[in-house]
C-alpha positions as CSV (number, residue, x, y, z in Angstrom):
1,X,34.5,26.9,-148.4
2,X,31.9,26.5,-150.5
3,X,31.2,30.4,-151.0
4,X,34.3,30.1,-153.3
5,X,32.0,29.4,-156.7
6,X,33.1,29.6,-160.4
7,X,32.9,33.6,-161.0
8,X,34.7,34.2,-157.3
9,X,37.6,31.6,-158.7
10,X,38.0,33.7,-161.7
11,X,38.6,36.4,-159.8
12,X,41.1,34.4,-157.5
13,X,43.1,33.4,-161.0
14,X,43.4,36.9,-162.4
15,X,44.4,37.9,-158.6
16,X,47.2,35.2,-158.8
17,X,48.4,35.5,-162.4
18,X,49.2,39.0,-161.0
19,X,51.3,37.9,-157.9
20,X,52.3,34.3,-158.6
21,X,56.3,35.7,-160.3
22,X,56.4,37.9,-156.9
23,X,55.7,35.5,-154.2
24,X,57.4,32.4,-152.9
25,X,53.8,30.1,-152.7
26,X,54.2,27.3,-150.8
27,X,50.8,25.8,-150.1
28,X,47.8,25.8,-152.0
29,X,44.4,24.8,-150.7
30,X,40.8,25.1,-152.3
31,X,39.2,21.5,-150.7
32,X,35.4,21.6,-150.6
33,X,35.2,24.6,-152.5
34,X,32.0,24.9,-155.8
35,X,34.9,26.2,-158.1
36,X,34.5,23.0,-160.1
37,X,36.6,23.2,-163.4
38,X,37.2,26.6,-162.8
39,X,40.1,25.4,-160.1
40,X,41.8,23.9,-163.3
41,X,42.0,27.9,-163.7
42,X,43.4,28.8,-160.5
43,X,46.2,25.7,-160.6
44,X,47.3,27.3,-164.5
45,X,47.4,30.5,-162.7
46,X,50.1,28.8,-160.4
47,X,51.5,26.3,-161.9
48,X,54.9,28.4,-162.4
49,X,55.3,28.6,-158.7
50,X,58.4,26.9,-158.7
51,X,58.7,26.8,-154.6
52,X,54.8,25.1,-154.5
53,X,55.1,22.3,-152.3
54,X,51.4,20.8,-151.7
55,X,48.5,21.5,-153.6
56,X,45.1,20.3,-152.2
57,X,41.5,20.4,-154.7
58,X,40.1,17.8,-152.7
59,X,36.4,17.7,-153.0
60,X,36.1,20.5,-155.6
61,X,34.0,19.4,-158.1
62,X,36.4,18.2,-161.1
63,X,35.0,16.8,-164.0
64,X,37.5,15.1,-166.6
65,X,38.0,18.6,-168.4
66,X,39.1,20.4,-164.9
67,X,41.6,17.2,-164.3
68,X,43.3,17.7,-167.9
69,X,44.4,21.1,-167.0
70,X,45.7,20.4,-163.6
71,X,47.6,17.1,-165.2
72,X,49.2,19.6,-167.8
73,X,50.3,21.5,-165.1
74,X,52.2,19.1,-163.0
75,X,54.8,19.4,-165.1
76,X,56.2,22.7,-164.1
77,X,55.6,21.9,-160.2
78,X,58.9,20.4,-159.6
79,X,58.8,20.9,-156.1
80,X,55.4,19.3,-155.3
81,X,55.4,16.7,-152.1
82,X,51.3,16.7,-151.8
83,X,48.6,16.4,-154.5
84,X,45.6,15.5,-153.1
85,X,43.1,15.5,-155.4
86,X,40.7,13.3,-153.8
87,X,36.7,13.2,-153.3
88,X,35.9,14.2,-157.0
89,X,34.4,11.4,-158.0
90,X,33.6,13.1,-161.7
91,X,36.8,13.5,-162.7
92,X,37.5,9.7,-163.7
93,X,39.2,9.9,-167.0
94,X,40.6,13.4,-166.5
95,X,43.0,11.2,-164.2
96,X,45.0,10.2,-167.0
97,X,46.0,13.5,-167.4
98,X,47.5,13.4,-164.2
99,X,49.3,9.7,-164.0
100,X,50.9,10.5,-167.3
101,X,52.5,13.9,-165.5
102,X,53.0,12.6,-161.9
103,X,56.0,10.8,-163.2
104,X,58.6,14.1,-163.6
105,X,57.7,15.1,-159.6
106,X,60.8,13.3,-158.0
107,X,60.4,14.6,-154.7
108,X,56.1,13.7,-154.4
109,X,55.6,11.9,-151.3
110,X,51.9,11.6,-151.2
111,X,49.3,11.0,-153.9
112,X,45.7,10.9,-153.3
113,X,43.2,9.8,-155.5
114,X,40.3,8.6,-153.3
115,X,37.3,8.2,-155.1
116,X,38.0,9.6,-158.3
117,X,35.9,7.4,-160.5
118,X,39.2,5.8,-161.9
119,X,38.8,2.3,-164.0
120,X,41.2,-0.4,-164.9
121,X,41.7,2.0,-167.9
122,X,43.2,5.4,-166.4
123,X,45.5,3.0,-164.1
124,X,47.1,1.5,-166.7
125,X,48.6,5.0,-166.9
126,X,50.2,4.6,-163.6
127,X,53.8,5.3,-164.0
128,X,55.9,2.2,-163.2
129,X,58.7,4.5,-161.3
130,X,58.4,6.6,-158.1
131,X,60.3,6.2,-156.4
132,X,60.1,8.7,-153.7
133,X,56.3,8.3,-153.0
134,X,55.3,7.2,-149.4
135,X,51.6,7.5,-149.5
136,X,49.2,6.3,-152.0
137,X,45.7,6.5,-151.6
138,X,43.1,4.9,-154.3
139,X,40.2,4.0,-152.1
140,X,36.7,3.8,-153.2
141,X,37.3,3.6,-157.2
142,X,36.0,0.6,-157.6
143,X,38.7,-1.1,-159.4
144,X,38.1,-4.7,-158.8
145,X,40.5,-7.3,-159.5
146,X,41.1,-6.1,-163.1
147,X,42.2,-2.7,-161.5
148,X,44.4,-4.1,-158.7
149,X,45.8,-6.7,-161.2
150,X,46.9,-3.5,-163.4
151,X,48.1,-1.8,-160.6
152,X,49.7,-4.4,-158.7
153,X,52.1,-5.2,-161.7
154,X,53.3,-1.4,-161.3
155,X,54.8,-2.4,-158.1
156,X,57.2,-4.7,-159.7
157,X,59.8,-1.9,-159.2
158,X,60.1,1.6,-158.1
159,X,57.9,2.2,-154.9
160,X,60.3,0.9,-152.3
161,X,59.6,4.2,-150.6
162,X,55.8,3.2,-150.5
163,X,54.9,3.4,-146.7
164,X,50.7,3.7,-146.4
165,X,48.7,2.0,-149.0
166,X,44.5,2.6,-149.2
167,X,42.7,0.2,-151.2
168,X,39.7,-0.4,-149.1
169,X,36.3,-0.5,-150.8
170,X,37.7,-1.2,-154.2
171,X,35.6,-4.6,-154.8
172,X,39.0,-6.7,-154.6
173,X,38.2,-10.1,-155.1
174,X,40.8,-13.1,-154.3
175,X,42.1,-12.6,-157.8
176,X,43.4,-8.7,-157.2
177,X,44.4,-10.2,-153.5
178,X,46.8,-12.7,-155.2
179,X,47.9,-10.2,-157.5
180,X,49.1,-7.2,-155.0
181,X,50.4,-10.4,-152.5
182,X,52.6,-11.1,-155.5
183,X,54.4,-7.6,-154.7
184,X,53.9,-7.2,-151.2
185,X,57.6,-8.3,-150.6
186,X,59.1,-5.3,-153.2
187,X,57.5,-2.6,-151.4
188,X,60.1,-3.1,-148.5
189,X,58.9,0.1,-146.7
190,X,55.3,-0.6,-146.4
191,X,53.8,0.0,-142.9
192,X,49.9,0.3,-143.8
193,X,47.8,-1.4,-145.9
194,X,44.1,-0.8,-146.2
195,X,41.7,-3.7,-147.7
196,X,38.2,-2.9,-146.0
197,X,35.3,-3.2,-148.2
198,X,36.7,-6.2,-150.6
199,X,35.0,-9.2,-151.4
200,X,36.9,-11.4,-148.9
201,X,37.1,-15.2,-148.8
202,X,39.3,-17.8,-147.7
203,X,41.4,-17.6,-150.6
204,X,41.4,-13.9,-150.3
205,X,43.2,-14.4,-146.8
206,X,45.0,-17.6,-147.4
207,X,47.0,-14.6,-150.4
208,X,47.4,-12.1,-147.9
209,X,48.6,-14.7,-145.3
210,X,51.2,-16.1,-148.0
211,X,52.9,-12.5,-148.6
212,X,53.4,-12.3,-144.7
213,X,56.9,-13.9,-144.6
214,X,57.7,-11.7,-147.2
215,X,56.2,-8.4,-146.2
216,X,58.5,-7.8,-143.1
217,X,58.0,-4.3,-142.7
218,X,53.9,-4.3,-142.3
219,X,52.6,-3.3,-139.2
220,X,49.2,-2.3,-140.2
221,X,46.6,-4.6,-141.7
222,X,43.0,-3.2,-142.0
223,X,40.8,-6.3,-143.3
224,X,36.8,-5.0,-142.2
225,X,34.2,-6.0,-144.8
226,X,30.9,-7.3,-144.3
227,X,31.8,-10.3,-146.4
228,X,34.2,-11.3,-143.0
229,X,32.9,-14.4,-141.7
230,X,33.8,-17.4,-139.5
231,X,35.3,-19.2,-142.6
232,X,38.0,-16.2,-142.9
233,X,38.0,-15.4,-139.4
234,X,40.0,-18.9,-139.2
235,X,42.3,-18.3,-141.6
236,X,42.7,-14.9,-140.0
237,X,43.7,-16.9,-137.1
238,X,46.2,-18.8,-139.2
239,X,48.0,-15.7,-140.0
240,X,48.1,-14.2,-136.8
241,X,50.1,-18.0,-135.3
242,X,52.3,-17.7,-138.3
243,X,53.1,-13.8,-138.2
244,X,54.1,-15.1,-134.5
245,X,56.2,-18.1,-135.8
246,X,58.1,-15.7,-138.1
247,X,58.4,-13.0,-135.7
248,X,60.0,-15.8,-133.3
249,X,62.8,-17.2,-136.3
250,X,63.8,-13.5,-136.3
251,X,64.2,-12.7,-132.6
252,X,65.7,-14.8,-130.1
253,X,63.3,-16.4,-127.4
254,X,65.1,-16.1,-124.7
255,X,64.7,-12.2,-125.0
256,X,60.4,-13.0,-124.2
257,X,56.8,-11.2,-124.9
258,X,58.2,-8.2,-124.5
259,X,61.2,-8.1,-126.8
260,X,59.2,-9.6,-129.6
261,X,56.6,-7.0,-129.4
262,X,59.4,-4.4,-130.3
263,X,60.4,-6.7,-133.4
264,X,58.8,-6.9,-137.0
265,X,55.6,-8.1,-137.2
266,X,51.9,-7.0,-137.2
267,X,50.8,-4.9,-134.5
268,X,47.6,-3.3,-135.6
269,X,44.8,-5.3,-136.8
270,X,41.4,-4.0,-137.7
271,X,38.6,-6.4,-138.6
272,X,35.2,-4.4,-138.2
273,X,32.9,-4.4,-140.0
274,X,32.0,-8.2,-139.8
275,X,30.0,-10.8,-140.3
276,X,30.9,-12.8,-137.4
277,X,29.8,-15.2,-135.1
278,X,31.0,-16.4,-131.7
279,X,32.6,-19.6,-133.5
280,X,34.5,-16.5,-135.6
281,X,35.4,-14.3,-132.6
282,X,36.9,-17.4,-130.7
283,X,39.4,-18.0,-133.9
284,X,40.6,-14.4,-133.7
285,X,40.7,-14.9,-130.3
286,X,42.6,-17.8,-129.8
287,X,45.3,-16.3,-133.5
288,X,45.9,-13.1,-131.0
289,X,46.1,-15.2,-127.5
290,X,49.4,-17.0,-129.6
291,X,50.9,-13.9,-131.1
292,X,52.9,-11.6,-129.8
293,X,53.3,-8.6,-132.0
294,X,49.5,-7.3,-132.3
295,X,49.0,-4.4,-129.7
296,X,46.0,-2.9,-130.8
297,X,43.1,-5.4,-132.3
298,X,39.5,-4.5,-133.2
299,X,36.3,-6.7,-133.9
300,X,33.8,-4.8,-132.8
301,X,32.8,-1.6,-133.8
302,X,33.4,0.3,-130.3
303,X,36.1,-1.2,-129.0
304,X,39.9,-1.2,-129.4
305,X,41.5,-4.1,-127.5
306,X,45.5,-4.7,-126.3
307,X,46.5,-7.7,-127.0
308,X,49.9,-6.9,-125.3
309,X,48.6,-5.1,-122.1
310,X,46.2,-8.4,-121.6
311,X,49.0,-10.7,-121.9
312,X,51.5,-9.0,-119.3
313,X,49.6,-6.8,-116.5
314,X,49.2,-7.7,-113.5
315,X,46.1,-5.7,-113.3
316,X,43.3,-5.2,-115.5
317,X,40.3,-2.9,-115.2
318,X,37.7,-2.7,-117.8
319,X,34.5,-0.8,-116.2
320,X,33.0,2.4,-116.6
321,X,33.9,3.5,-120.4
322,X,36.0,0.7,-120.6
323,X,33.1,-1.9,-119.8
324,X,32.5,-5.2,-121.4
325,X,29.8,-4.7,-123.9
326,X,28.8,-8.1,-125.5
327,X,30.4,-11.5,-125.4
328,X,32.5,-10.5,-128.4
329,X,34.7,-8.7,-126.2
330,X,34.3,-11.5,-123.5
331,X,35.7,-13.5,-125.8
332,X,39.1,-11.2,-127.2
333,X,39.3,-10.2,-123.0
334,X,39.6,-14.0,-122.2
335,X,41.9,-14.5,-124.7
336,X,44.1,-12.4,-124.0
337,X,43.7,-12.8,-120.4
338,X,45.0,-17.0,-120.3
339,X,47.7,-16.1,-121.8
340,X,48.6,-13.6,-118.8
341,X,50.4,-15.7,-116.1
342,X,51.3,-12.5,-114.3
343,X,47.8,-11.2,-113.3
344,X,47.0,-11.2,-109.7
345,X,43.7,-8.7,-110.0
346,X,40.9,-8.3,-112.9
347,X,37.7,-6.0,-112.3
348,X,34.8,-6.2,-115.3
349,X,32.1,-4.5,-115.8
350,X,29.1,-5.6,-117.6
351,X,26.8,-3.3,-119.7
352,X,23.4,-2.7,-118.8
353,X,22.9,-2.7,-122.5
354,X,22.8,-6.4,-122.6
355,X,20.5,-8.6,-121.2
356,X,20.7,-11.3,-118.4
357,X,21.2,-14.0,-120.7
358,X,24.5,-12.1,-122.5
359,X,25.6,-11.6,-119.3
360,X,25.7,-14.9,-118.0
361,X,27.3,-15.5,-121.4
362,X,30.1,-13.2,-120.7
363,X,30.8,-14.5,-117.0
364,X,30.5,-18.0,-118.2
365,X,33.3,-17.0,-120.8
366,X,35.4,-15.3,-118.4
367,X,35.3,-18.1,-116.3
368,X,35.9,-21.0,-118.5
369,X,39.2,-18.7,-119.2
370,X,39.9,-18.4,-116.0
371,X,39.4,-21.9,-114.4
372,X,43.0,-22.5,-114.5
373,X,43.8,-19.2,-112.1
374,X,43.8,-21.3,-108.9
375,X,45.4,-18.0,-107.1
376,X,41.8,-15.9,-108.2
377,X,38.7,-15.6,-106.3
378,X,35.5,-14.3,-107.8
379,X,33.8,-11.4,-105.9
380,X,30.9,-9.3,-106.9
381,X,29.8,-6.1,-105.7
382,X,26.5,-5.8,-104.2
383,X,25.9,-2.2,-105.4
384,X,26.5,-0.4,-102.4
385,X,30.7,-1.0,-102.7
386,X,30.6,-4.3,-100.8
387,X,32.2,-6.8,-102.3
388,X,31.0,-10.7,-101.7
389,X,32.7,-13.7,-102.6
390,X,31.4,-15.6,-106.0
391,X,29.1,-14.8,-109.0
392,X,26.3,-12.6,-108.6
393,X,23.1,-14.3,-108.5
394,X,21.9,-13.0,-111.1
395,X,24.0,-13.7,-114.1
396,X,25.0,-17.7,-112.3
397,X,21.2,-18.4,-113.0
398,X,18.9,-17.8,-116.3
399,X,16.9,-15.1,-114.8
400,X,17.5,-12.3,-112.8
401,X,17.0,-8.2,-113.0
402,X,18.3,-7.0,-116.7
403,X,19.1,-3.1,-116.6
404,X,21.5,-3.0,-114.2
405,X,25.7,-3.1,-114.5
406,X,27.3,-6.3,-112.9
C-alpha cells in the first residue's frame, strides 16, 4: 500500500506503542508500503509483542539505518517463524544488524533476504546455528563465489532443518558451485534448491552432479541461465543417468518405473532459460528418457513436460493448449515416448506458429522415435475430422501451406 508514507507510519507507531501491551499481535505486514526507515519505527513500536509470529517489510524502502533498528529488535521477538524482509535492495549493510540478531529466534522457520544488496561482507555475519530454519531465501544479491564460498562454510553444521534454498541470480561461478556441493550432503532435509542466473559451465554441473549421491533428500533442482549450453546440457544428461543409477541401488528393481518414481531422487527439473541447441535438447532428452524419478521437466519457456506420464500411458494427447510448439518439445515428447512400451494411441498437434520446415522437423523427430512401434499406424486428419492413413503431405515434403495446425 503505497499510501502508507513516512508521516502516516508515524502515526501507525504512536497508534501501536499505545495498544501493543493490550493486544495479543500475531502478524505484522507493511510489504510495498513508502514508509521507508520510518517502518524501523513501527517494528520498535512492536517489538515487545511477545506472541508476534511473522513480520513482513518486504519491499518497503529500507536503507541500512531502517535495517539496524529492526536487527536490534529481533531480539525481544522470541516467537518469530517469518521475517521477510526482502525486495529492499538499499538496505545492504543494515543486514548485519539483522544476521547478528537472527541467531536468539529458535523457532524462525523462514528467512528472506532477496535482494537486499548483501556482499560477501554482511554474510560473514551469518550465524553458523539454526537450527530450526526451513526456508532461506538470498536470491539476487549478487554474492558470487566469494559470497557462496562464505556462506556455504555456514552449513557445515546447524541447518539440518533447511528444506528450500534460493540462490538463483547470485553470479555463482564453478568455484561457489564446488563450495555449497561440499555441504549439500549436511543439509539432510533439503528439498529445493534454486541456481538460475549463475555463470554455469561444465565444471559448474560436473559439482552439482558430484553432491547428488550425497544429497538424497533433493527433489527440486532449478538450473535456467542463459549461460546453459549444449556443453552443460551433456553433463546435465550425466546427472539425470546417474540420479537414476542411485535411485536403482536404493530400491529394488523388481518393484519397476513406478515404484522408483515414489523413491528419492530428483523429480523436478527446471532448465529455462537456455542457450540451447537441438544437439543440447537431445542430451536432456535422452538423461530424462533413462531416469525414472523426474516427473515434471522444463526446457522451454512455455511448456512443462512429464517425464513419468510419457513413459507409462497408454495414451497421449498433446493438441489444442497442449500442442507441440517447436522441435524442442519434439524432441523431450520423443524421448519420453520410446521409452513407453505400453502406448497403443498418440495424437499431436502441430502449431501454426511454426513454419513448414519446423514442422516437418517435428514429424521427422517423432517418427525416427517411433520407427520401432511396429503396432502404430500414422494417420492425419484432413481438417474436416477424417482421418487418412500416413503423413500429411504437407510436412513429408519441403513445401506445403504454413499457417495451418497439422
Amino acid at each position: 500500500n503505497e499510501a502508507i508514507d513516512g508521516p502516516c507510519a508515524l502515526l501507525l507507531t504512536q497508534w501501536l506503542e499505545a495498544v501493543t501491551a493490550d493486544v495479543r499481535m500475531q502478524t505484522v505486514r507493511l510489504r510495498g508500503t513508502a514508509a521507508g526507515d520510518y517502518v524501523g519505527g513501527v517494528v520498535a513500536a512492536i517489538h515487545q509483542a511477545k506472541y508476534l509470529r511473522v513480520l513482513d517489510i518486504n519491499g518497503s524502502g529500507l536503507s541500512p539505518q531502517g535495517g539496524g533498528i529492526v536487527g536490534s529488535c529481533l531480539k525481544e521477538m522470541q516467537l518469530l517463524h517469518v521475517l521477510d524482509m526482502g525486495n529492499n535492495p538499499q538496505l545492504g549493510s543494515g543486514a548485519q544488524y539483522v544476521l547478528e540478531n537472527v541467531a536468539g529466534l529458535r523457532r524462525l522457520h523462514t528467512l528472506v533476504l532477496h535482494h537486499t544488496g548483501l556482499s560477501p561482507s554482511e554474510v560473514s555475519f551469518f550465524p553458523p546455528k539454526l537450527s530450526g530454519l526451513k526456508v532461506l531465501d538470498l536470491a539476487r544479491n549478487g554474492l558470487g563465489d566469494v559470497g557462496l564460498n562464505v556462506l556455504s562454510s555456514r552449513f557445515e553444521a546447524g541447518f539440518g532443518s533447511l528444506s528450500v534454498l534460493r540462490l538463483s541470480d547470485n553470479d555463482m561461478g564453478a568455484q561457489g558451485a564446488t563450495a555449497l556441493a561440499a555441504q549439500l550432503g549436511k543439509l539432510t532435509s533439503l528439498h529445493e534448491l534454486y541456481l538460475s542466473g549463475s555463470h554455469l559451465s561444465p565444471e559448474f554441473v560436473d559439482a552439482i552432479a558430484a553432491a547428488l549421491p550425497k544429497a538424497r533428500s533433493l527433489q527440486r533442482l532449478e538450473l535456467g541461465s542463459p549461460s546453459l549450453g549444449d556443453r552443460e546440457a551433456e553433463r546435465i544428461a550425466d546427472l539425470l543417468v546417474t540420479d537414476a543409477g542411485l535411485v536403482g541401488q536404493m530400491r529394488s528393481m523388481a518393484f519397476g518405473a513406478a515404484a522408483l518414481s515414489r523413491g528419492p531422487g530428483l523429480r523436478v527439473l527446471d532448465l529455462w532459460p537456455n542457450a540451447l541447441t537441438a544437439e543440447g535438447v537431445g542430451h536432456v532428452a535422452e538423461g530424462l528418457r533413462q531416469n525414472y524419478t523426474v516427473s515434471f521437466a522444463r526446457v522451454s519457456e512455455r511448456r512443462w513436460l512429464r517425464p513419468d506420464v510419457m513413459k507409462t500411458s497408454k495414451t497421449l494427447t498433446f493438441t489444442g493448449d497442449n500442442a507441440i510448439s517447436d522441435s524442442t518439445e519434439a524432441l523431450i515428447l520423443a524421448a519420453g515416448v520410446t521409452a513407453n512400451a505400453a502406448l497403443l494411441r498418440l495424437t499431436v498437434q502441430l502449431r501454426a506458429s511454426m513454419d513448414v520446415s519446423e514442422q516437418k522437423l517435428c514429424v521427422d523427430i517423432l517418427a525416427s522415435a517411433l520407427a520401432e512401434f511396429e503396432h502404430l499406424n500414422w494417420v492425419h486428419d484432413t481438417g474436416d475430422g477424417t482421418l487418412q492413413p500416413g503423413l500429411p503431405p504437407e510436412v513429408t515434403s519441403a513445401s506445403g501451406p504454413a499457417g495451418t495446425d497439422q
